[in-house]
Phi, psi and omega in degrees: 000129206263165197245163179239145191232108152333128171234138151225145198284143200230085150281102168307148179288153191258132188236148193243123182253107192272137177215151190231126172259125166234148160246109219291150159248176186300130165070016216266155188238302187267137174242115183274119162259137210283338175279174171238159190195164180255137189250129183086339143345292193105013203265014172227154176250172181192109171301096186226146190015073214314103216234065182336130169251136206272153163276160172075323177233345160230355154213213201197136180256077176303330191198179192290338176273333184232109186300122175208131171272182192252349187221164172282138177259153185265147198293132186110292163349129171288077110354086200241133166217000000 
């Protein structure tokens, strides 16, 4: 007697990925984005000439929109988020 074998169809959540490039000016700190995001989430990477960045230790997810470092980044800087 042969077992009969359950097939179920399996659809993964469809994830919308965004990405964004800024290039820093001298000393510039706040990054305004053209994206929206949930702050706090864990739900942004954040780059800079790409060099992963920490929340909490090299910026702060000030808004759904907005990026801010504890330090000035240098003119020229690669922004990636």
């Amino acid at each position: 007697m042969q077992a009969a074998l359950g097939l179920r169809r399996f659809n993964p959540p469809i994830q919308t990925v965004q990405e964004q490039t800024i290039i820093a000016t001298q000393g510039q700190t706040v990054f305004n984005l053209t994206i929206d995001y949930a702050p706090g989430t864990n739900n942004i990477a954040v780059f800079v000439n790409g060099s992963k960045q920490i929340s909490g230790v090299n910026y702060s997810e000030t808004s759904v929109n907005t990026v801010t470092f504890n330090s000035g980044l240098n003119a020229g800087d690669t922004v990636e988020f």
